[in-house]
C-alpha positions as a printed Julia matrix, in Angstrom:
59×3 Matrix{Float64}:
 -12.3    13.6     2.5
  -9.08   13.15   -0.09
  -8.34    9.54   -1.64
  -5.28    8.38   -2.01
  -4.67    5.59   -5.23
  -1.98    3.26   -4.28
  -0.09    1.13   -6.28
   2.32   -1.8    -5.51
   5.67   -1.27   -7.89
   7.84   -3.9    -5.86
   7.37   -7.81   -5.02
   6.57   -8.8    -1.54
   8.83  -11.95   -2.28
  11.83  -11.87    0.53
  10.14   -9.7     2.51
   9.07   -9.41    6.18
   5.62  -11.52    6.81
   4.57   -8.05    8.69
   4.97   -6.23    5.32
   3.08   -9.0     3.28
   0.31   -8.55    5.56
   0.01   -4.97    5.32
   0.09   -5.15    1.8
  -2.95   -7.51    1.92
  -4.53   -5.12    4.27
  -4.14   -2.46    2.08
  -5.8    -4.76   -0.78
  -2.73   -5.57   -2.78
  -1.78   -8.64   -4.07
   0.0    -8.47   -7.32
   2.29   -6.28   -9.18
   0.93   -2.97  -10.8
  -2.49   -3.18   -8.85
  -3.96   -0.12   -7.97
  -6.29    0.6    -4.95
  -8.33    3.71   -3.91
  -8.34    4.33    0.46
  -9.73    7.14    2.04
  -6.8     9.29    3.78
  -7.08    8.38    7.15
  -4.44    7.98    9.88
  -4.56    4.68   10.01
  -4.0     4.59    6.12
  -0.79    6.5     6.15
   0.65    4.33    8.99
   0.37    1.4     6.32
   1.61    3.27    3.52
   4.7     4.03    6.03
   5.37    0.94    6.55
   5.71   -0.4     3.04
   6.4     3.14    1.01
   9.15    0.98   -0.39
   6.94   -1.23   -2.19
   4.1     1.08   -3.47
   3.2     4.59   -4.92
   1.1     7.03   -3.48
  -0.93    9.45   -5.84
  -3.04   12.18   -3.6
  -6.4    12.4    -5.68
């Protein structure tokens, strides 16, 4: 199964408490952190939700 390394590029300061908690679900907490998730559904409907915060690398 592919991995996907994410990587929060943007501040969840000012933002909607639904995105703050995805980006703690998703294991992010500070600026430049990068995190490895299996692709799964589930996985991409977080990324979709905050894709303006992060970076997705397919790897």
């Amino acid at each position: 199964m592919a991995t996907l390394k994410i990587t929060q590029v943007r501040s969840v300061i000012r933002r909607p408490e639904i995105q703050k908690r995805t980006m703690k679900a998703l294991g992010l907490r500070r600026m430049n952190q990068t995190v490895t998730h299996k692709d799964t559904p589930q996985m991409r409907g977080m990324i979709n939700k905050v894709e303006h915060l992060i970076t997705v690398e397919e790897g």
